[in-house]
N, C-alpha and C positions, 0 to 999 in steps of 0.2 A: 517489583520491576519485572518487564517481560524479557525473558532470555532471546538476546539477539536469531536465535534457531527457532525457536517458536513465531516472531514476529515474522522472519522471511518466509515460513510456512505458510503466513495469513497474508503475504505480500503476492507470493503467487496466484493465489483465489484471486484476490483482487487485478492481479495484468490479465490474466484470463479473460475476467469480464471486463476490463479497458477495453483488449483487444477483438471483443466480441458485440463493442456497441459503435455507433458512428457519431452518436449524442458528445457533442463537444463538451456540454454540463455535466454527464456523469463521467466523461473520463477526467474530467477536472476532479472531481470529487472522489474518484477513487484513486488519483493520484495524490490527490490530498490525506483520505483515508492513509495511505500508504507511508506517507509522510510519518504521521502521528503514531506509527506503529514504531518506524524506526527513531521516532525522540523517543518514545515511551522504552526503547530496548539499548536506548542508549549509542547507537547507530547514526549517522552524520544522513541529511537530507539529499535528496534526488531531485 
């Protein structure tokens, strides 16, 4: 299992580049990414 503190480590990489594209599809997809970080650490959805 991924420890809740590592998963939000790899959830900020990913807003960074959310918030650095205007692509509706990739920030779908790294919102989704993000998602699966937090089921995987055991962490409730966003």
């Amino acid at each position: 299992m991924l420890s809740p503190d590592d998963a939000n480590k790899i959830i900020r990489f990913l807003s960074a580049a959310y918030y650095c594209t205007d692509s509706e599809e990739a920030r779908k997809e790294f919102n989704r990414l993000a998602n699966e970080l937090r089921k995987a650490s055991g962490q409730p959805e966003e």
